[in-house]
C-alpha positions as a printed NumPy array, in Angstrom:
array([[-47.181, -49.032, -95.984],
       [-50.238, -47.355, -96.853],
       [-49.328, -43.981, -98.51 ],
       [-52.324, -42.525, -96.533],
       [-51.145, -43.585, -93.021],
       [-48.108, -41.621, -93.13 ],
       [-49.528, -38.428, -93.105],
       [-51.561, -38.939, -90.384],
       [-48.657, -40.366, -88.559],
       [-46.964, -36.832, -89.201],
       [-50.19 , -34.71 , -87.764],
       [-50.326, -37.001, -84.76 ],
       [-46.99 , -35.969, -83.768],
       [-47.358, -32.6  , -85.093],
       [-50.401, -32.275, -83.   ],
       [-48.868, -33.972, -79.921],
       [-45.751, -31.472, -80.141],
       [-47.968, -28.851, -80.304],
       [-50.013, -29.51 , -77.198],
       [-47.026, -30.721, -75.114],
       [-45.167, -27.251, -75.945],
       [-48.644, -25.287, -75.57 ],
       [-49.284, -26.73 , -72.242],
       [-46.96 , -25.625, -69.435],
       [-47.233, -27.105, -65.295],
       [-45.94 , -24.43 , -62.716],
       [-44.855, -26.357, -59.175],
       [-46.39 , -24.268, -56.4  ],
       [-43.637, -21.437, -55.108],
       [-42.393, -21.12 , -58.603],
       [-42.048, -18.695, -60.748],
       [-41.96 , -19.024, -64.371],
       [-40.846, -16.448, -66.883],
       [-42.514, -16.175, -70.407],
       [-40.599, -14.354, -73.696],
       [-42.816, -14.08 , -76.83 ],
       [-40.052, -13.697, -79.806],
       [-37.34 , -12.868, -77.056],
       [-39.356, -10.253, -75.479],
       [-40.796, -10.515, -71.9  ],
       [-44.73 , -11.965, -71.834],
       [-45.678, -12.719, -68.421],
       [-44.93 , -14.956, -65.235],
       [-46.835, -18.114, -65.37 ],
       [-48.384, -18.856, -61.871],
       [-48.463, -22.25 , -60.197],
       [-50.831, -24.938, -61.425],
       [-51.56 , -25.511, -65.186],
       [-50.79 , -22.958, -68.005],
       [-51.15 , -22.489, -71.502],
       [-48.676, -21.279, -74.053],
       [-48.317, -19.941, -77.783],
       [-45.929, -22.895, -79.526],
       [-43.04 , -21.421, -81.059],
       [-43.59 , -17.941, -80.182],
       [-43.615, -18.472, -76.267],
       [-40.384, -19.646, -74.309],
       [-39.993, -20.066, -70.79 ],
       [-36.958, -18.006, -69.881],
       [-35.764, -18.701, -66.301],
       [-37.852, -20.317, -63.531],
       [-36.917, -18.576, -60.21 ],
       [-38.434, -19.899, -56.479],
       [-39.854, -17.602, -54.463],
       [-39.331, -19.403, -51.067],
       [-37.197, -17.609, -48.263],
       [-33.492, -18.377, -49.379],
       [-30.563, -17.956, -46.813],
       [-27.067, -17.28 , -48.337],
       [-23.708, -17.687, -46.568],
       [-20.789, -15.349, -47.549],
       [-17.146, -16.114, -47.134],
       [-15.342, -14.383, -44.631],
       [-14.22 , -11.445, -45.502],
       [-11.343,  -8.844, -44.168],
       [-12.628,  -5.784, -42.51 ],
       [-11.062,  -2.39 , -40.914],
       [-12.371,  -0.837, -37.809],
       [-12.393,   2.397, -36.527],
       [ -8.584,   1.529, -35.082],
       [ -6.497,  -0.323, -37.281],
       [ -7.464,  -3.601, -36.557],
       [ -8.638,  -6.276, -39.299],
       [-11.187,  -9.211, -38.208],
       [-12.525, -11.4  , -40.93 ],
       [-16.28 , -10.975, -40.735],
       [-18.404, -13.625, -42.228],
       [-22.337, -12.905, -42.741],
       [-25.933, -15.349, -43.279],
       [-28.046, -13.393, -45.587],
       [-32.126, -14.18 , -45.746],
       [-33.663, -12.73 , -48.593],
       [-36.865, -13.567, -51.079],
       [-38.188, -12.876, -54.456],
       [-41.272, -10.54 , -54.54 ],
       [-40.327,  -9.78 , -58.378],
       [-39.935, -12.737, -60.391],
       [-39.48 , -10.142, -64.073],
       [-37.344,  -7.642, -61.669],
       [-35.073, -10.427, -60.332],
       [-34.496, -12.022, -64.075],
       [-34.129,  -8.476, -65.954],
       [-33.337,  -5.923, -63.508],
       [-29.929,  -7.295, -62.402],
       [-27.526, -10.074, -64.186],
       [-26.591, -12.361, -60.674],
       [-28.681, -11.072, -57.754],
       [-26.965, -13.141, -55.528],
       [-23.635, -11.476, -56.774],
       [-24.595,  -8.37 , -56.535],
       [-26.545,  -8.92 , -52.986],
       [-22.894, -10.069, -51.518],
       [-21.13 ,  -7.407, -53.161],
       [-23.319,  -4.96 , -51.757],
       [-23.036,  -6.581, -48.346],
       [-19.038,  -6.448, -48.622],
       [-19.004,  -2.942, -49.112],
       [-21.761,  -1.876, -46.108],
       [-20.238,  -3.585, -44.097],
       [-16.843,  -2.083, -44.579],
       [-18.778,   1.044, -44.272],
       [-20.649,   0.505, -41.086],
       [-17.191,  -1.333, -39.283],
       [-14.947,   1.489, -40.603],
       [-17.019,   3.358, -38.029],
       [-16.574,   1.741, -34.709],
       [-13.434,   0.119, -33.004],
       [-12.814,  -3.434, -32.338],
       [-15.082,  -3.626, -28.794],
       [-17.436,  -1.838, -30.093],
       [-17.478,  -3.996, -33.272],
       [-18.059,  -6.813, -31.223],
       [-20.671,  -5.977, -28.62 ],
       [-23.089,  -4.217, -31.495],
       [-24.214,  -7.258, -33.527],
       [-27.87 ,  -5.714, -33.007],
       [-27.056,  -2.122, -34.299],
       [-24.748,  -3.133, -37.641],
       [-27.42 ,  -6.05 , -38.282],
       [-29.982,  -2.98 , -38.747],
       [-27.703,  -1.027, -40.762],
       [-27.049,  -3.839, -42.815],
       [-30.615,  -4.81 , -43.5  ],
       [-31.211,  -0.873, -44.142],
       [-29.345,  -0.422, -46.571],
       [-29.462,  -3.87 , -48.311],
       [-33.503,  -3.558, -48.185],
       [-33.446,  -0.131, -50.078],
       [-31.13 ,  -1.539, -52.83 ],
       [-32.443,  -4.451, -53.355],
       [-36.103,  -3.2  , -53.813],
       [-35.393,  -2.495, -57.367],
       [-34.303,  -5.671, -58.193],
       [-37.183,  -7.564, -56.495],
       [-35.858,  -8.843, -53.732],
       [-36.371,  -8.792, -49.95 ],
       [-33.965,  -8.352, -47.727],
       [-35.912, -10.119, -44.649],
       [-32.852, -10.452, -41.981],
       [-28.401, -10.17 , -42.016],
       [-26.889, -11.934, -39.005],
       [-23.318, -11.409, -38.346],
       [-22.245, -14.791, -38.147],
       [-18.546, -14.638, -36.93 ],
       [-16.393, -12.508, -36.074],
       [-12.702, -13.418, -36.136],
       [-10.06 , -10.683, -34.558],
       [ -6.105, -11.276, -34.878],
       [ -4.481, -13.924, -32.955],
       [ -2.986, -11.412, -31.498],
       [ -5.747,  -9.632, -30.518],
       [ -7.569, -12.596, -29.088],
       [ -4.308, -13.454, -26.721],
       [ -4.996,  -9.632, -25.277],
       [ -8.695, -10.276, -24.758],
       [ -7.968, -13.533, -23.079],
       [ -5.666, -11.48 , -20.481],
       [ -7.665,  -8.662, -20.386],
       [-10.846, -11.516, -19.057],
       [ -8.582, -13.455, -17.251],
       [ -7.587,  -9.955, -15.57 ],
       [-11.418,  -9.105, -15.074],
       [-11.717, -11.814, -13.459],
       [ -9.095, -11.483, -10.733],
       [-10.473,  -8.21 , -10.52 ],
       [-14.027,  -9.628,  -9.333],
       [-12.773, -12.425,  -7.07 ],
       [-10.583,  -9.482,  -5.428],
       [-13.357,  -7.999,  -4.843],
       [-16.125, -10.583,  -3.565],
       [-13.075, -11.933,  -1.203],
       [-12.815,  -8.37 ,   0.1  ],
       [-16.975,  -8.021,   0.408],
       [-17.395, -11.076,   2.271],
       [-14.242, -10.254,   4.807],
       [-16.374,  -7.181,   5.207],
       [-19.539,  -8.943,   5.53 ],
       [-17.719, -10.642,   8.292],
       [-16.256,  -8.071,  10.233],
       [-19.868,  -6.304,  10.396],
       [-21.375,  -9.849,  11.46 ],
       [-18.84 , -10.426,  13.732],
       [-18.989,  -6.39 ,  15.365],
       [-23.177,  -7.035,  15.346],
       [-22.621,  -9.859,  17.616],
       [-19.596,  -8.438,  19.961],
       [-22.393,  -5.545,  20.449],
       [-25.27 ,  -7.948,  21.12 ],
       [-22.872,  -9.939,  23.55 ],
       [-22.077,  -6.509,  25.236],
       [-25.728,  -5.535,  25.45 ],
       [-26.877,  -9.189,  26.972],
       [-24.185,  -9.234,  29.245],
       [-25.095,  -5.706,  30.537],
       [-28.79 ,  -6.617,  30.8  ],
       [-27.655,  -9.815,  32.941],
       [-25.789,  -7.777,  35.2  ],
       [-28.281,  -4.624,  35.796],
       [-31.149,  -8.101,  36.402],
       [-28.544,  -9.112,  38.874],
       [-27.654,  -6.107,  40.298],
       [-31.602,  -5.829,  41.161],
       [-32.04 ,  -9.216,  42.214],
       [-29.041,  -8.308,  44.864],
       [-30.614,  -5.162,  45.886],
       [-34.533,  -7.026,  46.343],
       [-32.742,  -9.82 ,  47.918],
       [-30.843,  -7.695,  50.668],
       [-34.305,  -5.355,  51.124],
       [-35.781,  -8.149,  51.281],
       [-33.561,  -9.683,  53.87 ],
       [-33.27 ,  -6.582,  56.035],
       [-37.602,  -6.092,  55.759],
       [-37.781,  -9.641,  57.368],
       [-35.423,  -9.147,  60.183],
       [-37.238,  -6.009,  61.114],
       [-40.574,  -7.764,  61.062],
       [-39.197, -10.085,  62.634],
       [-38.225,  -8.152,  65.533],
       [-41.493,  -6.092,  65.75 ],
       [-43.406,  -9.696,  65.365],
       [-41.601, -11.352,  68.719],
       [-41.742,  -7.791,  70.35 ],
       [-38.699,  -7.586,  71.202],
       [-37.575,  -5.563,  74.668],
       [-34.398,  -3.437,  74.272],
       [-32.524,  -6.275,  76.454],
       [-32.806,  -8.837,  73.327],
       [-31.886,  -6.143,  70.902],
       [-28.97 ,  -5.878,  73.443],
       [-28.104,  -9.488,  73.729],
       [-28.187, -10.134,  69.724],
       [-25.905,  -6.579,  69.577],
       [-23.247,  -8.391,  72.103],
       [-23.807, -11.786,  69.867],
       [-22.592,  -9.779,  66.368],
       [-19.698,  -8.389,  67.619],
       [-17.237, -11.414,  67.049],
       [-18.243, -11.472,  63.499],
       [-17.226,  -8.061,  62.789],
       [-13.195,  -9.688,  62.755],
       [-14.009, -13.016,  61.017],
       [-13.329, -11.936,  57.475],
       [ -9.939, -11.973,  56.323],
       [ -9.577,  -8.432,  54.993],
       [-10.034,  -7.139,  58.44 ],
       [ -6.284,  -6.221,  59.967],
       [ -8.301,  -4.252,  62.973],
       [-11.788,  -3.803,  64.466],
       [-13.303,  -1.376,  66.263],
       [-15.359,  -1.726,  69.716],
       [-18.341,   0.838,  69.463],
       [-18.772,   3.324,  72.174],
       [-21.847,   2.297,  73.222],
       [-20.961,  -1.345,  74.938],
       [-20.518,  -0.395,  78.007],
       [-24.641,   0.725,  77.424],
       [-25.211,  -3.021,  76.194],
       [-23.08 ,  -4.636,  79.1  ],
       [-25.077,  -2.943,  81.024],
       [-28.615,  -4.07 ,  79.349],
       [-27.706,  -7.92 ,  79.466],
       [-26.852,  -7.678,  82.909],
       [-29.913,  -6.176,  84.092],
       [-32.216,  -8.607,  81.954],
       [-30.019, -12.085,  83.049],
       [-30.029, -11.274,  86.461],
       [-32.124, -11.728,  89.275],
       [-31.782,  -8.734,  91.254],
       [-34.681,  -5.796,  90.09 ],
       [-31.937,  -2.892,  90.734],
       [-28.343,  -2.643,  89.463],
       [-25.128,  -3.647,  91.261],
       [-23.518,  -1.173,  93.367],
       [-20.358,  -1.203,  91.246],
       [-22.642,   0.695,  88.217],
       [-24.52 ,   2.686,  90.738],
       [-21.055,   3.915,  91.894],
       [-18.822,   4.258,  89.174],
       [-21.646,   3.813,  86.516],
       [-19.341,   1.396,  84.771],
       [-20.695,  -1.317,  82.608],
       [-20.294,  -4.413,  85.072],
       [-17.721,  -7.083,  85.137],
       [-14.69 ,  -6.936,  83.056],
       [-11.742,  -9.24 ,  82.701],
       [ -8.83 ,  -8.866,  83.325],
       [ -7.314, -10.023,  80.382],
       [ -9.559,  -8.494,  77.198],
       [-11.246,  -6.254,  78.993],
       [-14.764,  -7.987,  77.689],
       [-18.054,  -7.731,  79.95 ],
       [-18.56 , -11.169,  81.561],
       [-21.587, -12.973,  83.034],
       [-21.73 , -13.912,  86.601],
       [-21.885, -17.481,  87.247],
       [-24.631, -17.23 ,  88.929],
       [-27.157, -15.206,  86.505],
       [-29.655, -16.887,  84.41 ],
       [-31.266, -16.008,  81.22 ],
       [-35.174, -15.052,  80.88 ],
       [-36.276, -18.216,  78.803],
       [-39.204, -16.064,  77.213],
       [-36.373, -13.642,  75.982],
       [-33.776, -16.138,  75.161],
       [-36.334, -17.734,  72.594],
       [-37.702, -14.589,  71.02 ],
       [-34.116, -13.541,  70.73 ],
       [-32.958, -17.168,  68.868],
       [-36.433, -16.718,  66.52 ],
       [-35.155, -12.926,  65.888],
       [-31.667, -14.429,  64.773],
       [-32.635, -17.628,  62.965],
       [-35.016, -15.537,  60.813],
       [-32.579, -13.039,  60.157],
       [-29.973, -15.636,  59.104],
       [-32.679, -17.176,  56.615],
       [-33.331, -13.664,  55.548],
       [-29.779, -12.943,  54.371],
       [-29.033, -16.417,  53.301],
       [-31.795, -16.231,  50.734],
       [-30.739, -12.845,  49.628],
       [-26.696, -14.135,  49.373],
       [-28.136, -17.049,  46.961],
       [-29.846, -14.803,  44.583],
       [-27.061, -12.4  ,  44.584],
       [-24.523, -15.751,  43.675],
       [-26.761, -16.87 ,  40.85 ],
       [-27.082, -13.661,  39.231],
       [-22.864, -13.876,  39.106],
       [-22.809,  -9.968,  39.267],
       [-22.005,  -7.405,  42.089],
       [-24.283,  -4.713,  42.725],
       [-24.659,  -1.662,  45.399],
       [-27.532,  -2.781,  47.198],
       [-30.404,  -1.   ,  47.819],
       [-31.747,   0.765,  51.127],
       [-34.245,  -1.215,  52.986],
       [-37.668,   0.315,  53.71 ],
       [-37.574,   1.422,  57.359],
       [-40.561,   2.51 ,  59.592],
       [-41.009,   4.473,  62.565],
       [-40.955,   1.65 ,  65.692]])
């Protein structure tokens, strides 16, 4: 080989060592740290970056993404004695690639030390119930403090979640009861509320029944009393329509008397004083004769009795007016109609009632 050739061989190289080693590529969200002679440069950047050969190292390369570290669980003492095993999730980032390489040995070390020892602080503080329904308040206190510390050292403390929190077995049987308790407690409690709901629905509705019922009967109570006004008006007009004499008045007075002892409830009846008066009417008006019969001139009795009830009797012989008889059956079949239609109202309103007077005018 050409004595010539080999030192050129040996500057190629040279040179080629010398621009690989002088030449240094950053990825992006890295962070490369530069020591001149073992002392701290500068942090190369992403992208492309040039070094002194020899004198320039690169030290440690750190990323400066959001990292999330996991701690083991770890015993802890509340407020009352108990110990639950606590394991955290810790988010944190580099903002201080020289202060994370030179301020502190093993930041992650010293991160979960540091959470170990708040936390024991913060728990020591509260008892086991509130331990576990205050994830929100010993979160902040854990980022607090963590944040402040960690400043130094370059690192961000971004967010500490509580991840699990394990109580004795023990403990965990008594919560079980204590829930399975609560929950008696509630259906207890929403059996007695809807027994009450009940009892209120069913006393609402006993009072609306009561109040119906009492508006049915006061409707029929003045249906009844209409009906029989109504029934009495139309009799009376009637009687003044057909202009009736005071013999028809008579003869319908004689015709009502047997019904005063057709209901059952009667154990008596009572003849009014004034028959004899009546007797004395019909005879008058169904007779031929103008004047009265010597036997009522004389003794001024009321005509013809039997002898067996003591009831006035018709002669044979008498006839009755036809001009009265009719006016007298039209008086009583209107009547009848009258009262009829006033006893069906009175039935379909199912409810007994005083009735009402009728309206009465001066004849």
């Amino acid at each position: 080989m050409d004595p010539v050739v080999i030192p050129i061989l040996v500057a190629a190289l040279v040179v080629v060592f010398l621009v690989a080693s002088t030449v240094r590529i950053v990825p992006q969200a890295r962070r490369y740290n530069v020591e001149r002679f073992g002392r701290y440069r500068r942090t190369l950047q992403p992208g492309l970056n040039l070094v002194v050969p020899v004198a320039d190292r690169i030290n440690t390369k750190l990323d400066v993404r959001e990292q999330v570290y996991s701690s083991d669980p770890r015993p802890v003492i509340t407020e009352d004695n108990l110990v639950v095993n606590i394991d955290t999730v810790l988010y944190y980032q580099i903002t201080d690639p020289r202060a994370a390489a030179y301020e502190v040995a093993d930041y992650l070390q010293a991160i979960d030390q540091l959470t170990v020892t708040t936390l024991r602080n913060v728990i020591g503080s509260m008892d086991l119930e509130e331990t576990l329904t205050s994830r929100e308040e010993i979160n902040s206190r854990l980022r607090a403090v963590l944040d402040d510390a960690t400043g130094k050292w370059g690192i961000r403390v971004n967010r500490v979640e509580i991840k699990a929190i394990d109580p004795p077995a023990t403990i965990k049987e008594a919560m079980e009861k204590q829930m399975r308790a609560e929950r008696d407690k509630r259906a207890a409690i929403l059996h007695a509320e809807g027994e009450r709901q009940a009892k209120i629905l069913t006393a609402e509705g006993t009072k609306q029944k009561d109040i119906l019922e009492a508006q049915g009967t006061q409707q029929a109570m003045i249906l009844r009393a209409d009906g029989e006004a109504k029934a009495v008006e139309l009799v009376f007009q009637a009687v003044h329509r057909n202009n009736a004499d005071p013999k028809i008045l008579a003869y319908k007075y004689l015709e009502t008397l047997p019904h005063l002892a057709s209901s059952d409830n009667n154990t008596f009846w009572v003849i009014p004083g004034e028959l004899t008066e009546a007797v004395r009417t019909v005879t008058r008006a169904f007779g031929d004769q103008p004047a009265a019969r010597p036997e009522e001139a004389a003794g001024g009795g009321a005509g013809p009795l039997s002898d067996e009830g003591g009831t006035p009797e018709l002669d044979a012989g008498w006839t009755v007016s036809s001009a009265a008889a009719a006016a007298a059956d039209e008086a009583g079949k209107q009547a009848a109609a009258a009262v009829s239609d006033a006893k069906a109202e009175a039935e379909a309103a199912r409810s007994p009632q005083t009735p009402r007077r009728g309206q009465t005018s001066g004849g």
